[in-house]
C-alpha positions as CSV (number, residue, x, y, z in Angstrom):
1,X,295.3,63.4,111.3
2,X,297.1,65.7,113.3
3,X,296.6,66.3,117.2
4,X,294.1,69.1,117.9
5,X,296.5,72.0,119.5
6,X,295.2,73.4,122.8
7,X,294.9,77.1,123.7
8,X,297.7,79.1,125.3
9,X,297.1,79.0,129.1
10,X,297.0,83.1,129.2
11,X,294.2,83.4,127.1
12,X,294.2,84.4,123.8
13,X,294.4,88.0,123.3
14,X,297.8,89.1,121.7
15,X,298.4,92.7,123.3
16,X,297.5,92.4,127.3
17,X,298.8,93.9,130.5
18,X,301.5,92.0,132.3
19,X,304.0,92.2,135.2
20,X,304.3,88.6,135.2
21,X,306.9,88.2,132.5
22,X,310.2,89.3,131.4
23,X,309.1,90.3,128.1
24,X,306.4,92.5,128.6
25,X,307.5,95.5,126.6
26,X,305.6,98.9,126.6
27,X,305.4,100.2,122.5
28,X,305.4,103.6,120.7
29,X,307.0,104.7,124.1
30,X,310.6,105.1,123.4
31,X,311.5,107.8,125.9
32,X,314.7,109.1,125.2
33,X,315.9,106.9,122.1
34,X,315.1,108.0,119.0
35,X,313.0,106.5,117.3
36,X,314.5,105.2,114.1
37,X,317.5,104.0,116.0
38,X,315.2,101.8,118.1
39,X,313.1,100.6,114.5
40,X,316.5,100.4,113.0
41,X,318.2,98.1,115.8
42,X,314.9,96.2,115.8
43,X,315.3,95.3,111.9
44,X,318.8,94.6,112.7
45,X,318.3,92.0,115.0
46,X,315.7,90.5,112.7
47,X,318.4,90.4,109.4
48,X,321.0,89.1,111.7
49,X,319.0,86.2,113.1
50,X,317.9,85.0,109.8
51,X,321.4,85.5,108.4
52,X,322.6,83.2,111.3
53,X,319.5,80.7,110.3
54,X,320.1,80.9,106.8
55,X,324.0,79.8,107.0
56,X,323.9,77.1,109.7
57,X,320.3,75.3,108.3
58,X,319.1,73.9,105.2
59,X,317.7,77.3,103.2
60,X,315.4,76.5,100.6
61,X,313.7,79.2,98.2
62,X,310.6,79.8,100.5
63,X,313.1,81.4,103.2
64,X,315.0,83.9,100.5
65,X,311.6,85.8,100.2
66,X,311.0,86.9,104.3
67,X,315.1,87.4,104.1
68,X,315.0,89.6,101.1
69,X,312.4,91.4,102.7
70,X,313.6,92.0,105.9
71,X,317.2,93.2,104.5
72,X,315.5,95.8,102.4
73,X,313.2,97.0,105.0
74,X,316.3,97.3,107.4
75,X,318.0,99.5,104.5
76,X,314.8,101.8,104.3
77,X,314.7,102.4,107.8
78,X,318.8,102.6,108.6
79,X,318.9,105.3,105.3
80,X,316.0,107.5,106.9
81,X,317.5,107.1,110.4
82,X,321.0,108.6,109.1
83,X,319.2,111.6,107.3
84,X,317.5,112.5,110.8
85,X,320.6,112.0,112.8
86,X,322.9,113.8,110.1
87,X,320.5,116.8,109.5
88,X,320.1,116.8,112.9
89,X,324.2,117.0,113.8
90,X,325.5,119.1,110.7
91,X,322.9,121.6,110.0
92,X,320.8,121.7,113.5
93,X,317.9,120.8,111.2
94,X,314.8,118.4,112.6
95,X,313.4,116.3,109.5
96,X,309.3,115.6,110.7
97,X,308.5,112.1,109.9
98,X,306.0,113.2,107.2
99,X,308.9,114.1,105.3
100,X,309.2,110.3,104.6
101,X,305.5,110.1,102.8
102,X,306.4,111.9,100.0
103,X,306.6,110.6,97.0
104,X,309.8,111.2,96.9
105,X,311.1,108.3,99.2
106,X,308.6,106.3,101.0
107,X,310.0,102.7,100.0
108,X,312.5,104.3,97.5
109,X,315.8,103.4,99.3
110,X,317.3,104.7,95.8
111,X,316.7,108.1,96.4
112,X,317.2,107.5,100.0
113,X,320.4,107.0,99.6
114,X,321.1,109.7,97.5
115,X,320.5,112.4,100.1
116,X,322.1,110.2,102.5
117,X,324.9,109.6,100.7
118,X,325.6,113.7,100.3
119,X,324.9,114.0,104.3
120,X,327.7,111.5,104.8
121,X,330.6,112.8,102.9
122,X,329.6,116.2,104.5
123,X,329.9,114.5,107.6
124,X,333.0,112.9,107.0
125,X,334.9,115.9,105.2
126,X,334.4,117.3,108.3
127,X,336.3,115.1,110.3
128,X,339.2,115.8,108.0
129,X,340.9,118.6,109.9
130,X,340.1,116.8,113.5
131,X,341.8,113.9,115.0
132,X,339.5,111.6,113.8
133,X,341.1,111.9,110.0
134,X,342.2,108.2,109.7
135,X,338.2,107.6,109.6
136,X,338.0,109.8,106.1
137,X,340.3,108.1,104.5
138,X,338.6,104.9,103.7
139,X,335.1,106.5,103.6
140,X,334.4,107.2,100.2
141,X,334.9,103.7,99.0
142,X,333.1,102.3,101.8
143,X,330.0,104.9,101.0
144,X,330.2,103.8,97.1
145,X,330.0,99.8,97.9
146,X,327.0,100.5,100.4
147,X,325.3,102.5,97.3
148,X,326.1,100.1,94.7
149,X,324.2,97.4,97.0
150,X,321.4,99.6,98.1
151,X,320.8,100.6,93.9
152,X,321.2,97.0,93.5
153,X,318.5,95.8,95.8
154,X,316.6,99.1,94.4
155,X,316.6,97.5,90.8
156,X,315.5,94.0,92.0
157,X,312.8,96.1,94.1
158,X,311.7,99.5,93.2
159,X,308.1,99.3,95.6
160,X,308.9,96.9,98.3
161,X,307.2,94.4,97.1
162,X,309.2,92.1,95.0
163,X,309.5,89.5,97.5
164,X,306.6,90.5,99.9
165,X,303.8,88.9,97.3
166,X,303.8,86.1,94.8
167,X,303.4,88.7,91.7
168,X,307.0,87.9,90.4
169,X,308.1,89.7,87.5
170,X,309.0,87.8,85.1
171,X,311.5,89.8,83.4
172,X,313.1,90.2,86.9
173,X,313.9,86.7,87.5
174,X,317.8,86.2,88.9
175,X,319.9,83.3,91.2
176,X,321.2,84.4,94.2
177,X,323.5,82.7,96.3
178,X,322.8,82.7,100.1
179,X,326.5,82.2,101.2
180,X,327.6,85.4,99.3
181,X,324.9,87.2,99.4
182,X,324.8,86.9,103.5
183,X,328.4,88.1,103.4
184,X,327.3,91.6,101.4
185,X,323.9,92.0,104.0
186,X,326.7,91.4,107.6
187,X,329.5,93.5,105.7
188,X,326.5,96.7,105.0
189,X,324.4,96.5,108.1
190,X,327.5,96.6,110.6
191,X,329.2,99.4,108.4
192,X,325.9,101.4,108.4
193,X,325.6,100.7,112.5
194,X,329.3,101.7,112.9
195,X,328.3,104.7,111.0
196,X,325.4,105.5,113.1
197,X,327.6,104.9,116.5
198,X,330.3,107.4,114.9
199,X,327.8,109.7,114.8
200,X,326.4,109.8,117.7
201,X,329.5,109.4,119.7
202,X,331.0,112.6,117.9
203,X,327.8,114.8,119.0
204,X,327.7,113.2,122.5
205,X,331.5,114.5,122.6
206,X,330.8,117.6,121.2
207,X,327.8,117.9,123.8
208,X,330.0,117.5,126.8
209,X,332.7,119.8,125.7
């Protein structure tokens, strides 16, 4: 029989007032950072901390499911994050959140990426003529591996819900392979940070010119 756990000394309550610790953190109050950068670094984090789990523990088939999950949600949030700040930079355009309810996208990172992927090589034909050129060159490749993982996540996928609920499909049953398939998730999520980064580094220098 297993020994009887006792309470947590601050009570039980999991949302409380406190000054008393480090972590106290104030939500839905993001002041001057966007909020799908904050959601989008939050998700990173997440991905990142299992990937690091994943590859240095034992990972049995239980653990793919939250990892699955938590990559795809990261995707669905960094795509809809990049069609803000994009909009935002090359056409002065401000995208309302309820444009992401449609039926359109919601948890389709498919078509997510489609409009993303036409904001991008906008963004970067238009670095062609500036000093930052070098950074063209290599995008389009870059931009077609990113899509070929995102549709391929989208085909395992389509609703988000694949690996969130023990309804497997059984004509969508594969093997994946933690130690290359953690290589693909670190390669994508740093290229689509860098991205972001580019971005706003390019309208922060056009900001103070």
């Amino acid at each position: 029989m297993s020994q009887k756990l006792t309470s947590p000394p601050n009570g039980t309550a999991l949302f409380r007032k406190s000054t008393l610790s480090r972590n106290s953190r104030r939500l839905n109050d993001f002041d001057d950072i966007p909020p799908w950068r904050i959601l989008s670094w939050g998700w990173k984090w997440a991905i990142d901390t299992l990937m690091k789990e994943a590859k240095v523990g034992v990972c049995s088939s239980d653990h793919y499911y939250p990892i699955l999950f938590v990559f795809r949600h990261y995707l669905e949030i960094k795509l809809k994050e990049l069609i803000i700040s994009l909009e935002l930079y090359l056409h002065s355009k401000t995208i309302p959140d309820t444009t992401f309810k449609d039926k359109k996208y919601r948890h389709n990172i498919k078509a997510l990426w489609k409009d993303c992927e036409i904001l991008l090589i906008e963004f970067s034909d238009s670095l062609k003529e500036s000093d930052d050129s070098e950074y063209h060159v290599q995008n389009l490749s870059d931009f077609q591996r990113i899509g070929q993982i995102v549709n391929e996540l989208y085909d395992k996928d389509p609703t988000s819900e694949t690996f969130k609920y023990p309804f497997p499909d059984k004509n969508k049953q594969f093997v994946i392979d933690m130690n290359h398939f953690s290589e693909n998730v670190t390669w994508v999520s740093n290229e689509m940070e860098a991205i972001s980064d580019w971005i706003e580094a390019i309208r922060d220098g056009d900001h103070l010119q």
